[in-house]
PDB file with one MODEL, atoms N, CA, C and O in Angstrom:
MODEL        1
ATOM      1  N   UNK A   1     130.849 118.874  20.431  1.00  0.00           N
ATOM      2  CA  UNK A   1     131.388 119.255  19.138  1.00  0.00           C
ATOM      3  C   UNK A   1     130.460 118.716  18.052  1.00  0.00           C
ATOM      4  O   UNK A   1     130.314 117.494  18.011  1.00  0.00           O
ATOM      5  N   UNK A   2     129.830 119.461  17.186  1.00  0.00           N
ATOM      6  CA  UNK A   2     129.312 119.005  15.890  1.00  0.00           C
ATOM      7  C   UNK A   2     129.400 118.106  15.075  1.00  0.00           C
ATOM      8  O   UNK A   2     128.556 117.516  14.401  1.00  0.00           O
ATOM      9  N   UNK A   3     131.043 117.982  15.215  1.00  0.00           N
ATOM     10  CA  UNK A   3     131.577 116.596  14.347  1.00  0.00           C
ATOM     11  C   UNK A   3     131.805 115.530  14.940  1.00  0.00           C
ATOM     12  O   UNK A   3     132.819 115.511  15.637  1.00  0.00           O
ATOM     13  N   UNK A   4     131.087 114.487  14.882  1.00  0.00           N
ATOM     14  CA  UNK A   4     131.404 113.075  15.048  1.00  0.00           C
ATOM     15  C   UNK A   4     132.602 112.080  14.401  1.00  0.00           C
ATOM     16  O   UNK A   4     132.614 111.892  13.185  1.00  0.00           O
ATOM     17  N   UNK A   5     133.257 111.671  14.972  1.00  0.00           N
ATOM     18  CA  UNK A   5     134.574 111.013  14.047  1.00  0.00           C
ATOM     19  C   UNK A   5     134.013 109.686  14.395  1.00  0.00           C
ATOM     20  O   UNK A   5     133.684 109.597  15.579  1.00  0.00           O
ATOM     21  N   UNK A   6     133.813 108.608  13.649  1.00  0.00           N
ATOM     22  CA  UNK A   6     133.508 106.938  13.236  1.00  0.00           C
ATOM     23  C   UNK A   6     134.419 106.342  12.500  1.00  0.00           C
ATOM     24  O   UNK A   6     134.174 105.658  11.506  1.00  0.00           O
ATOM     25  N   UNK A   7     135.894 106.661  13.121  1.00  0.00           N
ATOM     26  CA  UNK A   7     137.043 105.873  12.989  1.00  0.00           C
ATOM     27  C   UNK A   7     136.273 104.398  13.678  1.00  0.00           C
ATOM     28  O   UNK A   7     135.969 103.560  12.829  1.00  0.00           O
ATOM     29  N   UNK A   8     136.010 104.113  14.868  1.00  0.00           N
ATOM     30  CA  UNK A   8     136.606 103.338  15.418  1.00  0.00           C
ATOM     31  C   UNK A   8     134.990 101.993  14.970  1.00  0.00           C
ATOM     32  O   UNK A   8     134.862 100.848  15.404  1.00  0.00           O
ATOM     33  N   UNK A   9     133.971 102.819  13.928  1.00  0.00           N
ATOM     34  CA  UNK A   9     132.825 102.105  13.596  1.00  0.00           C
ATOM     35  C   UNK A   9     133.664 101.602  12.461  1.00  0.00           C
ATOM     36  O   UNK A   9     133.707 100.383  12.297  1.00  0.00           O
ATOM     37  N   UNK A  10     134.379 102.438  11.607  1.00  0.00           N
ATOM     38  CA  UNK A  10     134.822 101.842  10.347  1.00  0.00           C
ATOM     39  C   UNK A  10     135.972 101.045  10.493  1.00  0.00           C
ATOM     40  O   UNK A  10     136.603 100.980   9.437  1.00  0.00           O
ATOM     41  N   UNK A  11     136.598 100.253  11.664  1.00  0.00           N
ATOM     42  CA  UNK A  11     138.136 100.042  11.725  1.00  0.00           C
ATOM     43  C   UNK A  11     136.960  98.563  12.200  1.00  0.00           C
ATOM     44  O   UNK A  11     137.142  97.490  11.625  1.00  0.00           O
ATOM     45  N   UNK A  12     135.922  98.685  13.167  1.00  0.00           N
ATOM     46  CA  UNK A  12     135.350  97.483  13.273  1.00  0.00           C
ATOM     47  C   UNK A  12     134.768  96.770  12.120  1.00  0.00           C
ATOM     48  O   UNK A  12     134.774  95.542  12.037  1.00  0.00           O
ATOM     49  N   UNK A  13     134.207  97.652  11.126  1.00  0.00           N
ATOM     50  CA  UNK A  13     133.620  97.158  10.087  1.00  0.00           C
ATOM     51  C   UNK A  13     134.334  95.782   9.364  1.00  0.00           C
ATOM     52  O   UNK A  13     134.028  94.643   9.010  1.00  0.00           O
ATOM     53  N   UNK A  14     135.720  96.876   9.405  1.00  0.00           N
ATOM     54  CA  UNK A  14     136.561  96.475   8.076  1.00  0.00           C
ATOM     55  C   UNK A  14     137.679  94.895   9.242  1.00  0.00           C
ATOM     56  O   UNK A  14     138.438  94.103   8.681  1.00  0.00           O
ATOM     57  N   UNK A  15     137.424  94.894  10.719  1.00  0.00           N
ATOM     58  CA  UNK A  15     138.048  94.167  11.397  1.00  0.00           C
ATOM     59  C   UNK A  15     139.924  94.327  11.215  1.00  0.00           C
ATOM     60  O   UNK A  15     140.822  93.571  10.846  1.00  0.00           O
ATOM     61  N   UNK A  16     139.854  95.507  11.622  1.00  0.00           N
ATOM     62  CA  UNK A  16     141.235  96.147  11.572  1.00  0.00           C
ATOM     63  C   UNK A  16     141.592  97.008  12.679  1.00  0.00           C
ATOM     64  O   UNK A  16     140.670  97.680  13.139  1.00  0.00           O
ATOM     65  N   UNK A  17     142.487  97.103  13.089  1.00  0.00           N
ATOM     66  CA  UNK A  17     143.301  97.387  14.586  1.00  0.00           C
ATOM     67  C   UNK A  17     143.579  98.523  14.010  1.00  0.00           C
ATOM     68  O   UNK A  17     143.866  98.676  12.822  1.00  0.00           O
ATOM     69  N   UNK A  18     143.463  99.753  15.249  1.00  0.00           N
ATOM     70  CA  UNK A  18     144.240 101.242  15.394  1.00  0.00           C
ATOM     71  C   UNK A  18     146.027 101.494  14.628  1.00  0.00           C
ATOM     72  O   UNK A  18     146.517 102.262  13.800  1.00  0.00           O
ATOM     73  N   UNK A  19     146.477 100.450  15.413  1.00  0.00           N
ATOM     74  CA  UNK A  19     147.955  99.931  15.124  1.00  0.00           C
ATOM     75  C   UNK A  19     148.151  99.615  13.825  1.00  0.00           C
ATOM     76  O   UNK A  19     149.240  99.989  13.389  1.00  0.00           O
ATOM     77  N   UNK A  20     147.349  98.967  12.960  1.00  0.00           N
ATOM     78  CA  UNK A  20     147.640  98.194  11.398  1.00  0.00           C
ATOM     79  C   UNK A  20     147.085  99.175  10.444  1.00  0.00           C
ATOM     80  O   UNK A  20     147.503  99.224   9.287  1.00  0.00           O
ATOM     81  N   UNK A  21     146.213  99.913  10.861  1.00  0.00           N
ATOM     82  CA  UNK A  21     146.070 101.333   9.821  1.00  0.00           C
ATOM     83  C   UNK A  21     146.820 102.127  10.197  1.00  0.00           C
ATOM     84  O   UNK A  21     146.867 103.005   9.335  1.00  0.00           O
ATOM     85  N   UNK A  22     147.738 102.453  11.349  1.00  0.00           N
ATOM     86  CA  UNK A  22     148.846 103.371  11.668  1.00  0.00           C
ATOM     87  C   UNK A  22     149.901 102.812  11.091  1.00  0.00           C
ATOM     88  O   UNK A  22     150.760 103.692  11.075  1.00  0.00           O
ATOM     89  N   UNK A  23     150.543 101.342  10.355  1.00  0.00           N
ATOM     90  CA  UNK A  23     151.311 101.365   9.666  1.00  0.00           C
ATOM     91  C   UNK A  23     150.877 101.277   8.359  1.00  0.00           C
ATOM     92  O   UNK A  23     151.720 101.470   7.483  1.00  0.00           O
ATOM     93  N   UNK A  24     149.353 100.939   7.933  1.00  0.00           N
ATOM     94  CA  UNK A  24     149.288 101.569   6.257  1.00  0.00           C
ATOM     95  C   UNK A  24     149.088 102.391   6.194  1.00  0.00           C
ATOM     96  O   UNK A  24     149.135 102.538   4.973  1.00  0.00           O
ATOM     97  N   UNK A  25     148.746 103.621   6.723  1.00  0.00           N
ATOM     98  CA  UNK A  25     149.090 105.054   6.409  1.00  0.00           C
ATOM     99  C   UNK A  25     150.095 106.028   6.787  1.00  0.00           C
ATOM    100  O   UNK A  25     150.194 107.146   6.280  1.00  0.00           O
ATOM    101  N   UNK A  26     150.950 105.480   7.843  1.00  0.00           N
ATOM    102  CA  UNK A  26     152.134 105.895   7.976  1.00  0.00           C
ATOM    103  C   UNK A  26     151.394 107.570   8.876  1.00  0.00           C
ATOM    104  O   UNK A  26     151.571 108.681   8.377  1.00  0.00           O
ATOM    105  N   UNK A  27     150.695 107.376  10.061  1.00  0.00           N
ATOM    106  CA  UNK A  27     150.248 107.823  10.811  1.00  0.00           C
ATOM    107  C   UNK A  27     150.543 107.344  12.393  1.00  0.00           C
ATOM    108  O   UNK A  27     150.339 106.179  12.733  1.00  0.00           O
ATOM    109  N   UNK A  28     150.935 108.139  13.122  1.00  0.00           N
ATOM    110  CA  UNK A  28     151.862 107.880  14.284  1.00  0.00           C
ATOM    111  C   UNK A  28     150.405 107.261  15.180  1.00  0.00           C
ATOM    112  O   UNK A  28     149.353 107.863  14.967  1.00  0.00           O
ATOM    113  N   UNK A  29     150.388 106.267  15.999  1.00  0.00           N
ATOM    114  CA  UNK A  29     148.973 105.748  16.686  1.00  0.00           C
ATOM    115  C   UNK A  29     148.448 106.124  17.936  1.00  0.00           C
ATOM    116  O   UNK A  29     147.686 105.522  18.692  1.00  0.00           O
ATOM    117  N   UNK A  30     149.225 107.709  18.060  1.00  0.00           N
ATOM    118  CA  UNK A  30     148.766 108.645  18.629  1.00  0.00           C
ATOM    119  C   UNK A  30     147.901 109.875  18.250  1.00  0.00           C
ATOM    120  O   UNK A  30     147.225 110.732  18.819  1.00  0.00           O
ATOM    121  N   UNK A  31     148.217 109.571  17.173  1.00  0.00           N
ATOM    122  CA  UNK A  31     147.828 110.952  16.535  1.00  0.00           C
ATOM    123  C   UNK A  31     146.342 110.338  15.565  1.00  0.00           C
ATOM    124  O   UNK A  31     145.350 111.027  15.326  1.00  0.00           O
ATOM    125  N   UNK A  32     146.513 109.136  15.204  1.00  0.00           N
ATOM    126  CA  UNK A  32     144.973 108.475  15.394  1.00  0.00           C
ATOM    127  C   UNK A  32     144.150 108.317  16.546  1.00  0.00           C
ATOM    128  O   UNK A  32     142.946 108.503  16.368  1.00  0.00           O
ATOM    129  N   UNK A  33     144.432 108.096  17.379  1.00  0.00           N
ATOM    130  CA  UNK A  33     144.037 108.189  18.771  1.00  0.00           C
ATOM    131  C   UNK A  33     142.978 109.037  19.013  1.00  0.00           C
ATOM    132  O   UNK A  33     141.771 109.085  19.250  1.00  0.00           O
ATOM    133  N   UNK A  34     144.457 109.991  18.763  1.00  0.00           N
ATOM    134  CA  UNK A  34     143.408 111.321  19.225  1.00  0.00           C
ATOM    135  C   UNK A  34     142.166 111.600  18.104  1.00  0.00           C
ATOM    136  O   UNK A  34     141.197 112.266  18.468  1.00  0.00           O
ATOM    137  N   UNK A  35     142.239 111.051  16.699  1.00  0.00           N
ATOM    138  CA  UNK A  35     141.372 111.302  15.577  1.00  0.00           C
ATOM    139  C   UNK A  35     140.314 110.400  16.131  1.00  0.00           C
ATOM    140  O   UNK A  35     139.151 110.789  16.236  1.00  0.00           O
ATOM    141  N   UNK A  36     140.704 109.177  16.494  1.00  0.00           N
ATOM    142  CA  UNK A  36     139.567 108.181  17.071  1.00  0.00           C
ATOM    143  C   UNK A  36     138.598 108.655  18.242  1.00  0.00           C
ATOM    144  O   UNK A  36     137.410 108.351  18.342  1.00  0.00           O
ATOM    145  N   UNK A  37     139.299 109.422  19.070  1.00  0.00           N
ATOM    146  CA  UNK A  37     138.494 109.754  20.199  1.00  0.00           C
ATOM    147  C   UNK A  37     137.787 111.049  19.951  1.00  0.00           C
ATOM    148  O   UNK A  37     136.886 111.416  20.706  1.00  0.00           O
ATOM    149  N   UNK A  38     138.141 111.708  18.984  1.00  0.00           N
ATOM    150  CA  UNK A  38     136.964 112.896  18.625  1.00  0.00           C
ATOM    151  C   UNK A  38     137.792 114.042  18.848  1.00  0.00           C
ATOM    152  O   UNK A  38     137.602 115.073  18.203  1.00  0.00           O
ATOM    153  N   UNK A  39     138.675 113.950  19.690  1.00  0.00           N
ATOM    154  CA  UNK A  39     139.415 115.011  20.045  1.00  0.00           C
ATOM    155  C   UNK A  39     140.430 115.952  19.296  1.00  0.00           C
ATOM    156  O   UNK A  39     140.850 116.895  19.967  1.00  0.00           O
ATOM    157  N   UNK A  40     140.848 115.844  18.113  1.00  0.00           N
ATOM    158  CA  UNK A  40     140.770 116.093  16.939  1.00  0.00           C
ATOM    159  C   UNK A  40     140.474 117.513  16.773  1.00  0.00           C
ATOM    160  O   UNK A  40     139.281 117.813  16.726  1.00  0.00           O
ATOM    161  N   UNK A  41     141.665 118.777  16.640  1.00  0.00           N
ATOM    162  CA  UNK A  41     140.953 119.470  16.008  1.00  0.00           C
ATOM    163  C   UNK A  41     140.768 119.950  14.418  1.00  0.00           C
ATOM    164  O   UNK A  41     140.087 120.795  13.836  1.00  0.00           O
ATOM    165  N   UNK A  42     141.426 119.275  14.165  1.00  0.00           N
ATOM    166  CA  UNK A  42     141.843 119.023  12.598  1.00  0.00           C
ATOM    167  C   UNK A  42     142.443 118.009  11.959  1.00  0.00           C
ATOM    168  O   UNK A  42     143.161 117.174  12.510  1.00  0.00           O
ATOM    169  N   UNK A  43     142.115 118.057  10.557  1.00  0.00           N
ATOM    170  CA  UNK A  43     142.461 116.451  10.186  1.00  0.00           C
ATOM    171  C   UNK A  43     142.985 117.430   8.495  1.00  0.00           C
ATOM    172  O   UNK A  43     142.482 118.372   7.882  1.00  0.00           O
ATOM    173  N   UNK A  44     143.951 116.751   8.333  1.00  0.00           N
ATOM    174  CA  UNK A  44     144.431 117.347   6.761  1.00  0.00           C
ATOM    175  C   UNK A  44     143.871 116.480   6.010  1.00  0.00           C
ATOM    176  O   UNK A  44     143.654 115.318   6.353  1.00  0.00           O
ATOM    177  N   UNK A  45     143.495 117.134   4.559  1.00  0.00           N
ATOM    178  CA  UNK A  45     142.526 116.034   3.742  1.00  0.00           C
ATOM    179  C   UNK A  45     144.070 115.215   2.672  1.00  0.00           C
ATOM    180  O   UNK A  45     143.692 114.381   1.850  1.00  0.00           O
ATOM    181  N   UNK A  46     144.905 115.355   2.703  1.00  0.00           N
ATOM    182  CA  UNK A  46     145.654 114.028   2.727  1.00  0.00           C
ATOM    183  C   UNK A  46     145.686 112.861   3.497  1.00  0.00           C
ATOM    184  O   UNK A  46     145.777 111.699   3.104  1.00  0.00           O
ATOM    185  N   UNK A  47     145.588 113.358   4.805  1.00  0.00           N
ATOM    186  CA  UNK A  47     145.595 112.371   5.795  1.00  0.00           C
ATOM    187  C   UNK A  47     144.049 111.334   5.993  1.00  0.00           C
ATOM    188  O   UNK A  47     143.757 110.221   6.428  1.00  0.00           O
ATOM    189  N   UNK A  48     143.437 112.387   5.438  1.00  0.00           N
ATOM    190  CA  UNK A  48     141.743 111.710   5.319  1.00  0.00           C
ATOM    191  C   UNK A  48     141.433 110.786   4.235  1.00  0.00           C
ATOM    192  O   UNK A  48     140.714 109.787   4.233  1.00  0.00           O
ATOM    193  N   UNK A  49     142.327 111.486   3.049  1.00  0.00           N
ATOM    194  CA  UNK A  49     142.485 110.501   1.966  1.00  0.00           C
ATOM    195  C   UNK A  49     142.972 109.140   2.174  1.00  0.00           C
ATOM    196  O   UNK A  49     142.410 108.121   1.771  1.00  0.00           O
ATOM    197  N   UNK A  50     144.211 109.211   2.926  1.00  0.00           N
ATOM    198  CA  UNK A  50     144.958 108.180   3.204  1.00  0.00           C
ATOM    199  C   UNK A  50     143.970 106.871   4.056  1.00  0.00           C
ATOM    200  O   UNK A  50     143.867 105.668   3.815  1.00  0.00           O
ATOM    201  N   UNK A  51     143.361 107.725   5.096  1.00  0.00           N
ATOM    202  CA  UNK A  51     142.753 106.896   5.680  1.00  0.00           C
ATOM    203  C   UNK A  51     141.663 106.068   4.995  1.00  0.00           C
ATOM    204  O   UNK A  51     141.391 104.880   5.164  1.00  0.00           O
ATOM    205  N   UNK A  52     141.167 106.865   4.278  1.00  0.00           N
ATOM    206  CA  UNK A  52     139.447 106.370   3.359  1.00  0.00           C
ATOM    207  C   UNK A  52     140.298 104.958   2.399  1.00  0.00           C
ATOM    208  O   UNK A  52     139.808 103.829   2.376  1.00  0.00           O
ATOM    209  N   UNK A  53     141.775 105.366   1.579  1.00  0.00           N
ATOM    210  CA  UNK A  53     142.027 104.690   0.944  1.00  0.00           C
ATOM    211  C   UNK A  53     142.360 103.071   1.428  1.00  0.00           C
ATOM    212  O   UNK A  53     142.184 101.962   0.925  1.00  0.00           O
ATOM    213  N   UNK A  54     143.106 103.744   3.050  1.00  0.00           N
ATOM    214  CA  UNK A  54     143.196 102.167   3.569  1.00  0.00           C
ATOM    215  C   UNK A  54     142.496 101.394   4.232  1.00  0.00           C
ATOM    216  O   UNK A  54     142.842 100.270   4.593  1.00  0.00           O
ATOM    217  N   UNK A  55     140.828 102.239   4.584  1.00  0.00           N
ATOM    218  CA  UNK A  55     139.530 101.359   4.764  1.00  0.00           C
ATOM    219  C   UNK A  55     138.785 101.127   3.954  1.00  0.00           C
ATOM    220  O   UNK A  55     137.838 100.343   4.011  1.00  0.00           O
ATOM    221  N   UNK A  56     139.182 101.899   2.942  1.00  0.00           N
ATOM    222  CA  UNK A  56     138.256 101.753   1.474  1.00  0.00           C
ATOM    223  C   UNK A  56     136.905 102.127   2.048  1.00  0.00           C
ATOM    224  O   UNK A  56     136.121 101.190   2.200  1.00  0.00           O
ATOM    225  N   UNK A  57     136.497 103.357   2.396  1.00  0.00           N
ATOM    226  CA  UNK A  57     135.465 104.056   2.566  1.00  0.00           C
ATOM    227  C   UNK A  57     135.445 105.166   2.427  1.00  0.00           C
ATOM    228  O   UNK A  57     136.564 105.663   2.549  1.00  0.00           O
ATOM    229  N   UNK A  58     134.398 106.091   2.143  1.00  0.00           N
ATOM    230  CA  UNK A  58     134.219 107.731   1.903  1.00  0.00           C
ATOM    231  C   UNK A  58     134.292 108.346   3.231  1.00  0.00           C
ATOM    232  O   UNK A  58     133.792 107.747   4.183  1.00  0.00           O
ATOM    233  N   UNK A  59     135.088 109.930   3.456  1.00  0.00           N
ATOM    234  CA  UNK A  59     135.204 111.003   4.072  1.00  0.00           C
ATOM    235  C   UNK A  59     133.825 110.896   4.863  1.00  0.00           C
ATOM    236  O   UNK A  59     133.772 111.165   6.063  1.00  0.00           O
ATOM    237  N   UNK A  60     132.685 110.480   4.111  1.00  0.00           N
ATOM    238  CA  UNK A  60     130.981 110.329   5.043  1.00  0.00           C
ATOM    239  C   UNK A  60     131.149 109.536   5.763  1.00  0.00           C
ATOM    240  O   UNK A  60     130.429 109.636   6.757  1.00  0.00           O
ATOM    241  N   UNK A  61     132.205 108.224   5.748  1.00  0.00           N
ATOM    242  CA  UNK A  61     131.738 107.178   6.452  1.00  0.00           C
ATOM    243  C   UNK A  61     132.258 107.957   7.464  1.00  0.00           C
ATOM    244  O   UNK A  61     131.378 108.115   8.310  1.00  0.00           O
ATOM    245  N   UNK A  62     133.390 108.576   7.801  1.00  0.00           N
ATOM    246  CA  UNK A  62     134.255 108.545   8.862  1.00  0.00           C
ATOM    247  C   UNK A  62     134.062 110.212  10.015  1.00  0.00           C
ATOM    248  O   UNK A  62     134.667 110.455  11.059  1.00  0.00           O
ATOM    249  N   UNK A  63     133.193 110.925   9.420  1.00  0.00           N
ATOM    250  CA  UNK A  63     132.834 112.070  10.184  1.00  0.00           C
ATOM    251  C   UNK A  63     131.538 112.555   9.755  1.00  0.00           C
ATOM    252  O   UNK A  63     131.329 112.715   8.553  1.00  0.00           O
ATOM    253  N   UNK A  64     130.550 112.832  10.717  1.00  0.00           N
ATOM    254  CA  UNK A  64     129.102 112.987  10.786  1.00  0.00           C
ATOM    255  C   UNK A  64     129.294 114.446  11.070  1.00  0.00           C
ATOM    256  O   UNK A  64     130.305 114.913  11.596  1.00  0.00           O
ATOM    257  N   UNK A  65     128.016 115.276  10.597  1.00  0.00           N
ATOM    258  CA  UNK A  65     127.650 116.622  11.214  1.00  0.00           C
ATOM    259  C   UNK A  65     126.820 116.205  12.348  1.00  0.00           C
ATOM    260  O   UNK A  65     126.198 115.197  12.014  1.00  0.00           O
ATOM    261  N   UNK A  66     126.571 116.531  13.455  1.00  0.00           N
ATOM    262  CA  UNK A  66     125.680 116.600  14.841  1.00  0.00           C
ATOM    263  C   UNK A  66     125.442 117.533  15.329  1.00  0.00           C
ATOM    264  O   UNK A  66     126.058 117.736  16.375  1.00  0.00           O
ATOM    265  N   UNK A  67     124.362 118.693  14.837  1.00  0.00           N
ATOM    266  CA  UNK A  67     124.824 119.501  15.590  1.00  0.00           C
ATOM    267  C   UNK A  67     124.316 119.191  17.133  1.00  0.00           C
ATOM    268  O   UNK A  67     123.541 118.289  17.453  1.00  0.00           O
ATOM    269  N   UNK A  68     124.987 120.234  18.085  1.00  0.00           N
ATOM    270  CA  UNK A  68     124.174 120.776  19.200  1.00  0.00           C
ATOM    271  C   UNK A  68     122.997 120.761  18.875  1.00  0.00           C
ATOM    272  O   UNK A  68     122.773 121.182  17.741  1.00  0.00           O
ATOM    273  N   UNK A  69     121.847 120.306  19.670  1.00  0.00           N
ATOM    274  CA  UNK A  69     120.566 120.959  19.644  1.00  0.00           C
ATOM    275  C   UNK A  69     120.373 122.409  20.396  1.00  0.00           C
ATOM    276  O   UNK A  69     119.511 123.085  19.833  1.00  0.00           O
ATOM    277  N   UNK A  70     121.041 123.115  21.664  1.00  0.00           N
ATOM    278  CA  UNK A  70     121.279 123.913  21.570  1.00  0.00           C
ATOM    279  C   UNK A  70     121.441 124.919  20.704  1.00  0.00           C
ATOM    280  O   UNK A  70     120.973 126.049  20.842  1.00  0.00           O
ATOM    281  N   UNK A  71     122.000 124.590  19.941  1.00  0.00           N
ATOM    282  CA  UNK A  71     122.900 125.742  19.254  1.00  0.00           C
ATOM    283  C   UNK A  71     121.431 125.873  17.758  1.00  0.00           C
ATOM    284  O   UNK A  71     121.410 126.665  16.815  1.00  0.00           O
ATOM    285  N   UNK A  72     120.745 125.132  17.994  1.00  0.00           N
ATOM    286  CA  UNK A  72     119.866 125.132  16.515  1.00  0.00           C
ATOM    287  C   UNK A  72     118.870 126.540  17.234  1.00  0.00           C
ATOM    288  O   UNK A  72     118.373 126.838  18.320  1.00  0.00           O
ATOM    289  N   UNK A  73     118.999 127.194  15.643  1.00  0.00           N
ATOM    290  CA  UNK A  73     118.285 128.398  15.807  1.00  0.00           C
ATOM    291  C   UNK A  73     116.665 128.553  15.011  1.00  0.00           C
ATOM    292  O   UNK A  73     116.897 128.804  13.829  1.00  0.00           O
ATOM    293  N   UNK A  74     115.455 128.502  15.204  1.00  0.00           N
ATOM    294  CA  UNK A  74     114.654 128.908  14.370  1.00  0.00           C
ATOM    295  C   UNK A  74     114.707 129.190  13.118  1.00  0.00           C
ATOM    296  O   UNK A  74     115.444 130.162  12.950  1.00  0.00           O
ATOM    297  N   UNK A  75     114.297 128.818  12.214  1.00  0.00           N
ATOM    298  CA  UNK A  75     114.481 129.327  10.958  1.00  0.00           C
ATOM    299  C   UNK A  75     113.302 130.193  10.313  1.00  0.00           C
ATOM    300  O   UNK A  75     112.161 129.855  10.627  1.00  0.00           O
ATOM    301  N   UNK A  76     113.486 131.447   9.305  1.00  0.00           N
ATOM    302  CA  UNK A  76     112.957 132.430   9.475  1.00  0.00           C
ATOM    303  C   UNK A  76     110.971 131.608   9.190  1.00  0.00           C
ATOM    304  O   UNK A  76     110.697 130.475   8.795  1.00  0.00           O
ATOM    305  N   UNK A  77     110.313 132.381   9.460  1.00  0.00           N
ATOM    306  CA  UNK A  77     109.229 131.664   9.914  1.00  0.00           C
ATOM    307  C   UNK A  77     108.705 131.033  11.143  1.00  0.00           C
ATOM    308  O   UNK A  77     107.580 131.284  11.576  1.00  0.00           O
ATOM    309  N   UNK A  78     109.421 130.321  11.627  1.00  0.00           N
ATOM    310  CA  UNK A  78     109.115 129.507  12.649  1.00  0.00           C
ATOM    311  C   UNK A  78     108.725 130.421  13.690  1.00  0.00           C
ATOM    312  O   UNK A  78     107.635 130.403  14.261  1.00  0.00           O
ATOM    313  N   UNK A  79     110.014 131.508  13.987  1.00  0.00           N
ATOM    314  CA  UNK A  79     110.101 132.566  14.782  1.00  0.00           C
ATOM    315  C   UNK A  79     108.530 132.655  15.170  1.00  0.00           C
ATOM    316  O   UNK A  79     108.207 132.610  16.357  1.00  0.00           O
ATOM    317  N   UNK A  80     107.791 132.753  14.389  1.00  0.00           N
ATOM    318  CA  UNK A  80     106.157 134.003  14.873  1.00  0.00           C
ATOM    319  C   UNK A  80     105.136 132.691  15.222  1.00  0.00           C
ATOM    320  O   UNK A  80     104.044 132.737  15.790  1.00  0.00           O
ATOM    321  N   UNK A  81     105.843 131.527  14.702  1.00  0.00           N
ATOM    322  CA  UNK A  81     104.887 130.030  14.974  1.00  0.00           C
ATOM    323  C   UNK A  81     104.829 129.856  16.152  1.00  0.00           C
ATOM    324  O   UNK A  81     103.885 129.160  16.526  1.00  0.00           O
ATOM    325  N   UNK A  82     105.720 130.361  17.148  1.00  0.00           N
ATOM    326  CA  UNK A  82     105.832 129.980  18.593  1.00  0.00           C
ATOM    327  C   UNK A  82     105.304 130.865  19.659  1.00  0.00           C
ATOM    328  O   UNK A  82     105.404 130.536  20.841  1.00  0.00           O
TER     329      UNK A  82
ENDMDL
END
């Protein structure tokens, strides 16, 4: 998957447990879980808010683009370079 989730870089940062941001955001610690492990297929940007507010970090800290290298396509030019 493209998106990287760094819940569990920013919960070390800040030296805070899965469990103690599931009761300051009032997020069930399953349903972080699953946000922690990547598995995630959506995240509501309230809930993203909530989270940034109770690590006190930006939406960047907490999900990366990656793509596939696979999936990367030539860009126009390159095409005739090869």
């Amino acid at each position: 998957m493209p998106i990287l989730v760094n819940l569990d870089v920013m919960l070390a940062r800040r030296k805070m447990s899965l469990s103690v941001l599931s009761e300051a955001v009032g997020i069930t610690l399953a349903n972080l879980s699953v946000l922690k492990s990547g598995k995630a297929r959506a995240v509501r940007f309230s809930t993203l808010a909530a989270i940034c507010q109770a690590l006190s970090c930006q939406p960047a800290d907490l999900l990366e683009h990656a793509p596939d290298p696979a999936d990367l396509r030539p860009t126009v030019g390159e095409e005739s370079q090869a």
